[in-house]
C-alpha positions as CSV (number, residue, x, y, z in Angstrom):
1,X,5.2,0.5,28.4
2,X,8.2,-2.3,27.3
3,X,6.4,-4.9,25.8
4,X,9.2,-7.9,25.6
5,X,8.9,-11.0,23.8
6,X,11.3,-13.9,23.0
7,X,11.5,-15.5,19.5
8,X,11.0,-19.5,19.1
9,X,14.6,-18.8,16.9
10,X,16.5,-18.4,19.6
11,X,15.1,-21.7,21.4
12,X,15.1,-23.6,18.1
13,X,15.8,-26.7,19.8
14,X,12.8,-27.0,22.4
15,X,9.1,-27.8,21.3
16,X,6.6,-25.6,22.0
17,X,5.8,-27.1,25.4
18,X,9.0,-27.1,26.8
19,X,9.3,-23.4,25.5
20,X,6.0,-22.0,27.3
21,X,6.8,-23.8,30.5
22,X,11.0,-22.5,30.3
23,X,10.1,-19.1,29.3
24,X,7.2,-18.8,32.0
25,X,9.9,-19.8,34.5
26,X,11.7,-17.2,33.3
27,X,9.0,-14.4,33.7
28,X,8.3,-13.9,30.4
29,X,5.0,-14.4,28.8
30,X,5.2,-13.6,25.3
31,X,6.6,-15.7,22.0
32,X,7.7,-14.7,18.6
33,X,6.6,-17.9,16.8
34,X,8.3,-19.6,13.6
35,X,6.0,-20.5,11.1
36,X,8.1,-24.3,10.4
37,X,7.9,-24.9,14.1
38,X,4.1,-24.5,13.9
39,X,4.0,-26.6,11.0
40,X,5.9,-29.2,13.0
41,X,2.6,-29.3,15.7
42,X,0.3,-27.7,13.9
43,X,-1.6,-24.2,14.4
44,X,-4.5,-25.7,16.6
45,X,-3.0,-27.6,18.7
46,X,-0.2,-24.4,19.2
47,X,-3.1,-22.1,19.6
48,X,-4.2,-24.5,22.6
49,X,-1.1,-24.5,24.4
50,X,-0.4,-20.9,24.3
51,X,-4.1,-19.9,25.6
52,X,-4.0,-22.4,28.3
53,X,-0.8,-21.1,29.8
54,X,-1.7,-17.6,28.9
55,X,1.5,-16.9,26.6
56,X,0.7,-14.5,24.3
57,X,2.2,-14.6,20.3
58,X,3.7,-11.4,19.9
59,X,4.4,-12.0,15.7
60,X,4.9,-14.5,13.5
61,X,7.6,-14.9,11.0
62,X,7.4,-14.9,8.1
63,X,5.8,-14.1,4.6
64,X,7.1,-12.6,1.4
65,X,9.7,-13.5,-1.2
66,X,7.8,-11.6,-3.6
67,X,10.1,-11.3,-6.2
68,X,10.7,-15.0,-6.9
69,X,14.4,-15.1,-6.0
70,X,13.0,-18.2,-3.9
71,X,11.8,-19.9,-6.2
72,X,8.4,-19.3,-5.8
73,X,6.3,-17.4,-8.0
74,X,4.7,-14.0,-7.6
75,X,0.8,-15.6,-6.8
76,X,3.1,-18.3,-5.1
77,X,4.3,-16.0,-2.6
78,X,0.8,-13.7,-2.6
79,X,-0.7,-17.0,-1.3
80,X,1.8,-17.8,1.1
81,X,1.1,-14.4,2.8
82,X,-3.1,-14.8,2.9
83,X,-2.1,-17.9,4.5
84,X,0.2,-16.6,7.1
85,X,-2.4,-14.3,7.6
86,X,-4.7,-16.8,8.4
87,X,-2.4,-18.7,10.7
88,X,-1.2,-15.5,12.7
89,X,-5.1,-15.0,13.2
90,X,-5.3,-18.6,14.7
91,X,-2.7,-18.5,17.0
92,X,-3.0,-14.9,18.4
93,X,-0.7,-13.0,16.5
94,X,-1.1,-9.0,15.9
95,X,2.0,-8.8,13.5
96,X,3.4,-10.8,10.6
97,X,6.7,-10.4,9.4
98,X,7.3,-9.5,5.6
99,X,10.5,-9.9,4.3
100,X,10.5,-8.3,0.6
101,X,12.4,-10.7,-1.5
102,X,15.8,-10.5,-3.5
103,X,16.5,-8.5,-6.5
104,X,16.0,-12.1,-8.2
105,X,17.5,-10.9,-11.4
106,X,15.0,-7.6,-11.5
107,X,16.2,-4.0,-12.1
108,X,15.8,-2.4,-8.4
109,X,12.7,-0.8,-9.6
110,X,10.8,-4.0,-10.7
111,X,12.0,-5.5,-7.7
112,X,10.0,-2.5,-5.7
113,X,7.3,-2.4,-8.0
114,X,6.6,-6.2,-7.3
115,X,6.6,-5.4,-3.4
116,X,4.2,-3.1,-3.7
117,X,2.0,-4.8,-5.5
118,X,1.9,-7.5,-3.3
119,X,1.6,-5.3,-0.4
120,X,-1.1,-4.3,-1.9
121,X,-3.3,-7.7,-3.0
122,X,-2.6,-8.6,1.0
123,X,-3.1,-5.8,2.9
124,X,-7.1,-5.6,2.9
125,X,-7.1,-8.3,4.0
126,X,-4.3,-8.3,6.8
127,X,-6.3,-5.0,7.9
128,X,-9.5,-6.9,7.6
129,X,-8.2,-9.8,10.1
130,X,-6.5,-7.1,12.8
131,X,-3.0,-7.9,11.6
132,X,-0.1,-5.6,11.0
133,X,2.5,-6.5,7.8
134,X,6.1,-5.4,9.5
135,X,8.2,-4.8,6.0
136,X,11.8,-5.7,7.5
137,X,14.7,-4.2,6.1
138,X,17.9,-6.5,6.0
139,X,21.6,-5.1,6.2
140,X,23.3,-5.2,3.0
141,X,26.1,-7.6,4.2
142,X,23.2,-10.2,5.7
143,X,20.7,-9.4,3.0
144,X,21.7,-12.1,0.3
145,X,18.5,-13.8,-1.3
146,X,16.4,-12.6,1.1
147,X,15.8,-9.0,0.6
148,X,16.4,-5.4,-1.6
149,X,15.6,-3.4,0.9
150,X,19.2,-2.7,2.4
151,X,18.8,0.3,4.2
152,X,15.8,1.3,6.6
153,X,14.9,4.7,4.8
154,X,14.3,2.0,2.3
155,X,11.7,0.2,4.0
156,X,10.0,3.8,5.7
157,X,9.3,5.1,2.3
158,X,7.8,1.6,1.0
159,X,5.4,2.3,3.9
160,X,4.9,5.9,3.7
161,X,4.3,4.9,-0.3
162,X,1.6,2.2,0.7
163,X,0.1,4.5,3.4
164,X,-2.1,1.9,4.6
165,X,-2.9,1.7,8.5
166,X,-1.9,-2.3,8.3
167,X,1.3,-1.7,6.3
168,X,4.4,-0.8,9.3
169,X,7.7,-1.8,9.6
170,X,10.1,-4.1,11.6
171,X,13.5,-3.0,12.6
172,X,15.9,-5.4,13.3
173,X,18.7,-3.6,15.7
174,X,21.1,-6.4,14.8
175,X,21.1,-5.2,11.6
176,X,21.8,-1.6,11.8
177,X,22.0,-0.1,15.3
178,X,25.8,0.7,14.2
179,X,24.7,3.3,11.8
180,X,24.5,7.0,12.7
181,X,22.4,6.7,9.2
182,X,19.5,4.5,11.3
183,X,20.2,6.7,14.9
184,X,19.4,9.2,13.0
185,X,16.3,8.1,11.6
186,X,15.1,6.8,14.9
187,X,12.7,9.8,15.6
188,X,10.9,9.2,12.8
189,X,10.7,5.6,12.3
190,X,9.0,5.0,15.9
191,X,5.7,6.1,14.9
192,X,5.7,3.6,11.9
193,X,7.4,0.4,13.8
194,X,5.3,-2.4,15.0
195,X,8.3,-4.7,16.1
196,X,11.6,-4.4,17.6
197,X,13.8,-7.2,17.1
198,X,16.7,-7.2,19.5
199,X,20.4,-9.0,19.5
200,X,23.8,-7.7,20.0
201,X,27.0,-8.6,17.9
202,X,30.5,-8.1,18.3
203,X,31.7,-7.6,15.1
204,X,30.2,-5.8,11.4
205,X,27.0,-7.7,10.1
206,X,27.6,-10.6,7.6
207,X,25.7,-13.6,6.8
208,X,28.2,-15.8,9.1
209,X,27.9,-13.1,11.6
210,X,25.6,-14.7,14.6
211,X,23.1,-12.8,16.8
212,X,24.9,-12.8,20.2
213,X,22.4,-12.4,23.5
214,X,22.1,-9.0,24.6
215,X,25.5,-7.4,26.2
216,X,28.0,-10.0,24.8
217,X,28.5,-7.2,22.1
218,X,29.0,-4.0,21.3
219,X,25.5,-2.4,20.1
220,X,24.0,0.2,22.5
221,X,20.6,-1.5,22.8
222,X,19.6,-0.3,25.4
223,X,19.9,3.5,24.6
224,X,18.2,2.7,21.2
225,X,15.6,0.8,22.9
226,X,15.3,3.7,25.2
227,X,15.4,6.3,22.0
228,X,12.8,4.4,20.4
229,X,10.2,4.4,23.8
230,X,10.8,8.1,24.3
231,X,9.6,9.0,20.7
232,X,6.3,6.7,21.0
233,X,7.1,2.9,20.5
234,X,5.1,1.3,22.3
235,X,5.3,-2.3,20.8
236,X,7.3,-5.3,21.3
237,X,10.7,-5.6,22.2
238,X,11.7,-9.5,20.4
239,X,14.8,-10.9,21.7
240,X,16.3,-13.4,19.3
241,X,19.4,-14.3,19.5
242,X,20.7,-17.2,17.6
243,X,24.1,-18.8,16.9
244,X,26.8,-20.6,18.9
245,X,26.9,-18.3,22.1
246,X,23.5,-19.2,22.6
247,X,24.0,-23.0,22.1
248,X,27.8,-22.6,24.3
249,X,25.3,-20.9,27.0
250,X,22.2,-23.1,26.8
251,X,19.1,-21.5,26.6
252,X,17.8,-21.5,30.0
253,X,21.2,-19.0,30.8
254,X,19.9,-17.0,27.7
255,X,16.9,-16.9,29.2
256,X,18.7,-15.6,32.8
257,X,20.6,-13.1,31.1
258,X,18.1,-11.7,28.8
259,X,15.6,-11.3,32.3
260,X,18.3,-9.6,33.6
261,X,18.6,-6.9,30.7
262,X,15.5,-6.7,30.6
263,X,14.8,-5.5,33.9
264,X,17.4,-3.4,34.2
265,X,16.4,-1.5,30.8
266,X,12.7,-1.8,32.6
267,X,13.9,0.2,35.5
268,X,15.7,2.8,33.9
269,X,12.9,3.7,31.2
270,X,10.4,3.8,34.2
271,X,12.8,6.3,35.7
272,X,13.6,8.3,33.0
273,X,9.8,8.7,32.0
274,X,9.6,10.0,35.3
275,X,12.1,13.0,34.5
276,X,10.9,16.2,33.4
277,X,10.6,16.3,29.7
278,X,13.1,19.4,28.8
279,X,15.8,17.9,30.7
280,X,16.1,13.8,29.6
281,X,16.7,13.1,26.1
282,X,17.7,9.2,25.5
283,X,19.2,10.7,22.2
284,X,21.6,12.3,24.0
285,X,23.0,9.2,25.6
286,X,23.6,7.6,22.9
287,X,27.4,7.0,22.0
288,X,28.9,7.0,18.8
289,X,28.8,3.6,17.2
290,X,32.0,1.4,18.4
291,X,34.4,-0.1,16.4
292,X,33.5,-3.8,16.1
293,X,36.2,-5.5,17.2
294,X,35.6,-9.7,16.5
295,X,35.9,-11.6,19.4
296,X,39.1,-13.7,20.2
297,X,39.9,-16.6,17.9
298,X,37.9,-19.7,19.1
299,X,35.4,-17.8,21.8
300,X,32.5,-17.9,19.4
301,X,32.3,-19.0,15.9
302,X,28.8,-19.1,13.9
303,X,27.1,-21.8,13.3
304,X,25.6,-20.4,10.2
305,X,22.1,-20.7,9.1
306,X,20.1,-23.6,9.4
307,X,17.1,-24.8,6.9
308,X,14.1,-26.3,8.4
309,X,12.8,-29.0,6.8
310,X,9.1,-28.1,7.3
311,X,9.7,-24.5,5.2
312,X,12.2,-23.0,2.9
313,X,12.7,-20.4,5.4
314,X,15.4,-20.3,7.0
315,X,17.6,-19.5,10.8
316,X,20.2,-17.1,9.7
317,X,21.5,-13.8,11.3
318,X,19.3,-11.7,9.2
């Protein structure tokens, strides 16, 4: 199964409404949801218009900041979590996003220690509610105030140290699908995904460095996508791409495009599932990471993060 979803990030301009009715156009029937856009018209009346065009929420994003580099303080951010919880339960979500926090001035092992714990005080209840936590690692370059876990082995042995059944992880391939480090760990980190996030880039990962729609960079997506399915994902595909070659395009061509991709990635898993097992291997088509040449001066430059003012959480690459 390919289970694809587009993030409310990427069609940050358009109000719920307009996004169910664009992306139902489109042939798509599944949203990422932003918890400051659901601030903006409120979980109830959200939870409303998603049922009654039967658009599903795929996740929403996101909790955490446990280790106060936000500002917040630990029961702060503990409570922030229950809540999101409670909201993802509203509107449908099975999965809610945890980002782990900055060092915030902590030794690297505080910094864990206060993750875990948190993971702890919130996952009876996430479990108790039927939704998943998906610990998101950030690259190193992108990570800045947001997280300490820089590196997806990271992240996997956080979960494999929790070993609870609502505790999995999210893997951005923005972030890392460059790596023969992450290819690597692909085989094993399928069973313990329960969200893909998906954007390509054309250049190394920074915190300027914007999420550009899926083949206007160099990241083989699709044979990690397809890497991913063969070894037993079977959860959702998020596209969110975000930056200025989403607003240059408009998001109705994002839209286009990402059907497109979509389709064709659609057809070629169905085929390949369809090929006896000793002679397909998606690992095998995988090509060694490309240098990331940046595009030519002027064809896209990022519009960098954006702050809502409904959250302290913010639009940026990572």
């Amino acid at each position: 199964m390919f289970h694809v979803a587009i993030s409310q990030m990427t069609t940050s301009r358009w109000e719920l409404p307009a996004e169910i009715d664009r992306l139902s156009a489109h042939g798509f029937d599944r949203l990422s949801l932003w918890r400051p856009k659901l601030s903006d018209i409120g979980t109830a009346a959200a939870a409303a218009l998603l049922d009654a065009a039967g658009v599903r929420a795929s996740s929403l994003q996101w909790a955490g900041g446990f280790t106060g580099g936000d500002g917040r303080s630990f029961a702060e951010s503990v409570a922030d979590a229950l809540e999101a919880i409670d909201t993802a339960v509203a509107v449908g979500a099975p999965v809610l996003v945890i980002h782990s926090g900055c060092r915030g001035g902590h030794t690297r092992a505080h910094a864990r220690r206060l993750l875990l714990e948190a993971l702890d005080a919130i996952a009876p209840a996430a479990l108790a509610a039927g939704v998943t936590l998906a610990l998101k690692p950030l690259h190193a370059a992108a990570a800045h105030g947001t997280s300490f876990l820089t590196r997806p082995g990271d992240a996997f042995d956080v979960v494999e140290r929790c070993g609870h059944p609502a505790i999995r992880l999210a893997i951005d391939l923005w972030q890392f699908g460059h790596e023969p480090e992450f290819l690597a760990l692909l085989p094993r980190l399928a069973a313990f995904t329960a969200l893909v996030q998906v954007a390509d880039r054309a250049a190394p990962p920074t915190e300027e460095c914007e999420r550009l729609p899926v083949g206007r960079g160099t990241l083989p997506l699709e044979c990690i996508a397809a890497l991913l399915v063969e070894h037993g994902y079977r959860g959702e595909f998020e596209f969110d791409p975000v930056g200025e070659a989403v607003e240059t395009l408009g998001y109705d061509r994002v839209l286009v495009d990402t059907r497109r991709a979509v389709d064709a990635w659609s057809d070629r898993f169905a085929r390949a599932a369809e090929t006896p097992a000793g002679t397909r291997s998606a690992g095998a088509r995988l090509a060694a990471p490309q240098d990331h040449r940046p595009p030519a001066a002027g064809q896209f430059r990022s519009v960098g993060s954006r702050r809502s003012h409904a959250s302290s959480q913010t639009v940026s690459p990572g």
